[in-house]
N, C-alpha and C positions, 0 to 999 in steps of 0.2 A: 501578445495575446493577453486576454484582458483574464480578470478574476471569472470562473464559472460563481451564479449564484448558489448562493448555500441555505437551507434555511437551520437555522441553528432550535426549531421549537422540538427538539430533542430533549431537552434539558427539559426536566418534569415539571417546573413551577419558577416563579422569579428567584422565591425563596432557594431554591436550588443553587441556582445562577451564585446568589449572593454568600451562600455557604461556600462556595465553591471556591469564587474569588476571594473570599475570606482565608482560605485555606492554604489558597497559592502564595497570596499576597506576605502571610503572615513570615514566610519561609526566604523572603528577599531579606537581605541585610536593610539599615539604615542606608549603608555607599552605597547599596543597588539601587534604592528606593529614590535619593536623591541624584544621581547621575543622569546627564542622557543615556536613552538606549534606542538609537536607531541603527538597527541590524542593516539596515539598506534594502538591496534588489536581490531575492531568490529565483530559482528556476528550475522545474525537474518536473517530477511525478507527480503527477493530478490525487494521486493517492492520500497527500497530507495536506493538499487544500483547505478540507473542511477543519483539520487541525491547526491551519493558521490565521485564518476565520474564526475560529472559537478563542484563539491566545488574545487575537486584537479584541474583542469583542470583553475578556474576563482582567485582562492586563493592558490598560488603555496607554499605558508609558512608555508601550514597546510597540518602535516605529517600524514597518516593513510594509514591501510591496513583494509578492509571491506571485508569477507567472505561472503556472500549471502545462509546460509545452511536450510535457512529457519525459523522461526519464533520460532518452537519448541526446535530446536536442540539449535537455539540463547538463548533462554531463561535458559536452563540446562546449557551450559557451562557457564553462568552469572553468575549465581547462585552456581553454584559448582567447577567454575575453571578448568572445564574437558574439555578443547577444543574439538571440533570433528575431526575425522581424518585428514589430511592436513592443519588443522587451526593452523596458529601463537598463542600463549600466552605468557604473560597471557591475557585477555580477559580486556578491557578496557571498556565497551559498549556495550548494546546491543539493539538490534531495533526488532520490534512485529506491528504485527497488531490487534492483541491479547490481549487487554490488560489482564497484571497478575491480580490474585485475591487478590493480599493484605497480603496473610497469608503466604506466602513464604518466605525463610530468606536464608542470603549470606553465605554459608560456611566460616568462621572466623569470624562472628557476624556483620561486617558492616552493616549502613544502605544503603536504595539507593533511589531513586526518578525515576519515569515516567513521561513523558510529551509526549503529542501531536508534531507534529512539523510539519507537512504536511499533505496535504488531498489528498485521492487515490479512482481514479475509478478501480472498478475491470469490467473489459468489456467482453465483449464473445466476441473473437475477431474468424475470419474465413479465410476459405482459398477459394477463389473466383471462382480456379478452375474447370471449367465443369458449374459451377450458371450462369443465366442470370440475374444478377443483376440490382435490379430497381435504376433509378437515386434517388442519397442521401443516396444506400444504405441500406441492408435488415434491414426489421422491426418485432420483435419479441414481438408478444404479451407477458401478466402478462401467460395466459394459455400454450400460443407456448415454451416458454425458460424452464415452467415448467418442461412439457413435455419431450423436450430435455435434462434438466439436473436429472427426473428422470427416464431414461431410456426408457418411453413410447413412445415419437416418435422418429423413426428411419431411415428415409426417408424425406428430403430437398423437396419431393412433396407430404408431409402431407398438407390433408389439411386446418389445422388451421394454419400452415406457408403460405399456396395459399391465403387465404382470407386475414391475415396480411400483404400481399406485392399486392394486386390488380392481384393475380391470374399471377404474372411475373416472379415467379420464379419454378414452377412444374414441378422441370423434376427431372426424375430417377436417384439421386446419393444419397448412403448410406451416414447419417452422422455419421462423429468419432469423437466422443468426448473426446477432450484429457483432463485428470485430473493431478491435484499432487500427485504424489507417496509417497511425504514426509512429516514429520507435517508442516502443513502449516496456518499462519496468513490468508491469503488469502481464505483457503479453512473454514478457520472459520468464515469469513466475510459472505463468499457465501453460506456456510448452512444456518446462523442468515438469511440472509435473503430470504430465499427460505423457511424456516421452516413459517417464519409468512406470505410471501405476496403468496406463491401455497397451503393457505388453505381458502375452502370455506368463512370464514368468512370476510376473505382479498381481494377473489377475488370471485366473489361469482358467478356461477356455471360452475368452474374449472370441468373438467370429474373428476372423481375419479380416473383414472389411473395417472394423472397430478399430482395428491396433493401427497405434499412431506412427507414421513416416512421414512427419512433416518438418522436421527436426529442433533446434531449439533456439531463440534468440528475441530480441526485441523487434523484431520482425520476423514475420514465419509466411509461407506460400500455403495461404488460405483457399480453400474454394473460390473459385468464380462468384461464386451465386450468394456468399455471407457479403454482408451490409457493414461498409466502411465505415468510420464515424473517429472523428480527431477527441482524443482526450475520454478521462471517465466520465465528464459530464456530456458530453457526446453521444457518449456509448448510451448512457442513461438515459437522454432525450428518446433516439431514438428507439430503445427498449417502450418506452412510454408510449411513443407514435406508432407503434406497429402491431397492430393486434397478429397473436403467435409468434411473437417474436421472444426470444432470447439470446443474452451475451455474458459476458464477465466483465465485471464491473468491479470497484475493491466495495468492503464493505461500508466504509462511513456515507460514501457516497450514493450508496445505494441507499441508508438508511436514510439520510438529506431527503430524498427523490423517494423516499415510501414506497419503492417495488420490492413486491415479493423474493424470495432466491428458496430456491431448490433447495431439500435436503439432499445432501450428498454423501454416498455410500464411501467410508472410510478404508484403510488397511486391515482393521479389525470387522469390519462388516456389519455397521453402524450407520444408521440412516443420523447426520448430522447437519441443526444446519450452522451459517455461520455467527453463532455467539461471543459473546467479549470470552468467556469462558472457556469453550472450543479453542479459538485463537491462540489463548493462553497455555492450553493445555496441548497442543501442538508445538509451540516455542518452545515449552519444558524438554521437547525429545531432543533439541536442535545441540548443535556443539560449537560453542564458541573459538571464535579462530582469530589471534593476533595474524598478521600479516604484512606482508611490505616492506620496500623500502626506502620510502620518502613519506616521513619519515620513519625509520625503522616500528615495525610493530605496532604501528600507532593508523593501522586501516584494518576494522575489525567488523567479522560479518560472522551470523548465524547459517552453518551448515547442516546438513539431513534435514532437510523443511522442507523434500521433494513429494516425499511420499508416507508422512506422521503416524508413526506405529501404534501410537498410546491410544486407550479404547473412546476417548472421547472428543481426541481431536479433529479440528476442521481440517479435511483433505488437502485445500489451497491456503496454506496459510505463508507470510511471509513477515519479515519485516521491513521497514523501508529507513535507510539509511541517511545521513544528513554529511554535506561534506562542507569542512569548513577550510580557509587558508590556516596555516601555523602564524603566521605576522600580519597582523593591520596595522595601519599609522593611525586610527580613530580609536582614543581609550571610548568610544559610546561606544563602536561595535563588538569590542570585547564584554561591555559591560552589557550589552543585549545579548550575545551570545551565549554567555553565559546564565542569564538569568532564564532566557528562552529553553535551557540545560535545564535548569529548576523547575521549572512549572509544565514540560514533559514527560521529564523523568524522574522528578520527588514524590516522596510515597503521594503526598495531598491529590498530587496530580493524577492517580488511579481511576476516579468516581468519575472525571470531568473526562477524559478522553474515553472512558465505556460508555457515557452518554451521546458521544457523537459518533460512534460505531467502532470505536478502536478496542485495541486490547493491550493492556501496559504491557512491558517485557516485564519478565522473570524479576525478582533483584537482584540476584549475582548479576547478570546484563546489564541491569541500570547504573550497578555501582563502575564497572568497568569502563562504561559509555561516560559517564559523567568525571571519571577522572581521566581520562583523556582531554578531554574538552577543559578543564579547570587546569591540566597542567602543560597541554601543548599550544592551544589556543593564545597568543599575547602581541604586546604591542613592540613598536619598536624602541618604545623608552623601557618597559616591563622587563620581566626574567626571558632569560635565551630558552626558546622552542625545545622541547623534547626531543632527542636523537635516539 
């Protein structure tokens, strides 16, 4: 599967562009600078697309080809070297929003490592079409979005959507909800959290038809009647082509594709929508977790991101994780890996991933992601792999 396009005119001016790259660039070493860095062939979650899109575009010395097949299919070609159709190999990398469980191992015995590396809203974004939208943009209760993503309401003039927007949006158009057709990081994000915040205990008196029993995974037994669509940029198209439609999208992507997204009513009971800062402020609640053991301690994922208590966070927030092998035989891929490390996750890198929809992690996360990768990551002439 080829690159979804992106348009990167997020970035507020050239000038922007050019501070930006100034900023990244200035934080490689000389070795970095001067070394190949062709990372190779990626695979996984459509979610950091547009973040590898924006790396080639500000860092032109780092070589990669990034497939978008989704998070599941990314995670089995990792693991077993079976590209999926159209995909380059061998497989270099893989990205999830998903973290693995730990107990998985690489066909040929290597180890590998996961890290965090950015933080993602997943937004319901909409198609504006036929709505009389309220200024700032529709608001979607904990019970309305329920609703809507388990199939219970059907109609843009329900109304617990009327009462959520002051009664400005009730008129007669059918909503279509467009889903992921494929395993999706994404669709796992938004089950986790649909599973804990549309149950009475979370949101306490959801109607019954609201509350979510559809359970939880990269695939989930959607309605009949929600609209398939492979990948975020997919999703997004068809969000675009559907007057009344709406789906969940991540956020950069949606920002790419300039559709609207719902505010979304919080823990705290906060109409939010999904900002770099939201994101951010959701990540803060989360609890970092070594885990594993291939190799030991060295697959680390952000936990309680189901259902974000702090008063400003975004409801669906995640972050998406990168996995790399522990041994290459190409000192470039090490030397890409790591620089790809830096311009991610070094402070400069803040300003440049909130311009294309992302939201940096915390830095206690950046520092722990980044010394993983500088000290597990190596070649087979280099230092021996972290245990």
């Amino acid at each position: 599967m080829g690159l979804y396009p992106v348009r990167l005119n997020n970035l507020t001016n050239s000038i922007s562009v050019l501070a930006i790259t100034i900023g990244l660039v200035v934080g490689q070493s000389a070795t970095q600078k001067s070394l190949a860095q062709n990372i190779g062939n990626g695979v996984g979650a459509s979610t950091v697309n547009t973040l590898f899109t924006g790396i080639k575009t500000v860092a032109p010395s780092i070589t990669l080809t990034y497939s978008p097949v989704g998070s599941g299919a990314g995670l089995t070609a990792f693991f077993t070297q079976t590209p999926p159709t159209g995909t380059p190999g061998p497989i270099t990398f893989a990205a999830s929003d998903d973290p693995v469980a730990g107990t998985e191992t690489v066909t040929g015995g290597r180890g590998y490592v996961q890290v965090p590396v950015i933080g993602v809203g997943i937004t319901l974004a909409y198609n504006a079409s036929g709505l009389t939208v309220p200024a700032g943009g529709i608001k979607l209760s904990r019970a309305s979005y329920c609703g809507i993503l388990n199939g219970s309401i059907t109609n843009w003039n329900d109304a617990s959507i009327s009462a959520d927007n002051g009664r400005q949006i009730a008129l007669n158009l059918p909503i279509k909800v467009v889903r992921r057709s494929d395993s999706s990081g994404s669709t796992f994000v938004v089950s986790s959290h649909l599973n804990t915040a549309c149950k009475p205990a979370a949101t306490p008196g959801i109607p019954a038809a609201n509350v979510w029993n559809r359970g939880v995974g990269t695939t989930v037994s959607w309605p009949s009647t929600f609209i398939g669509a492979t990948g975020g940029g997919g999703v997004a198209s068809a969000i675009a082509s559907t007057p009344g439609a709406i789906g969940y999208v991540d956020s950069a992507t949606r920002l790419a594709r300039n559709l609207p997204a719902a505010l979304l009513r919080n823990k705290a009971g906060n109409y939010i929508a999904p900002s770099t800062d939201a994101i951010t402020d959701a990540l803060l609640g989360g609890t970092l977790v070594k885990y594993g053991t291939n190799p030991a301690n060295r697959l680390i994922r952000i936990d309680n991101l189901n259902d974000p208590t702090r008063p400003n966070a975004y409801p669906i927030s995640t972050a998406t994780y990168l996995l790399f092998y522990d041994i290459y035989s190409d000192a470039a891929i090490i030397n890409g890996i790591k620089t790809l490390s830096s311009l991610a996750l070094g402070s400069a890198a803040d300003t440049f991933v909130a311009s294309l929809g992302y939201a940096p992690l915390p830095p206690s996360i950046k520092t722990v992601s980044t010394g993983v990768v500088n000290t597990c990551v190596n070649t087979v002439l280099g230092p021996s792999p972290c245990n």
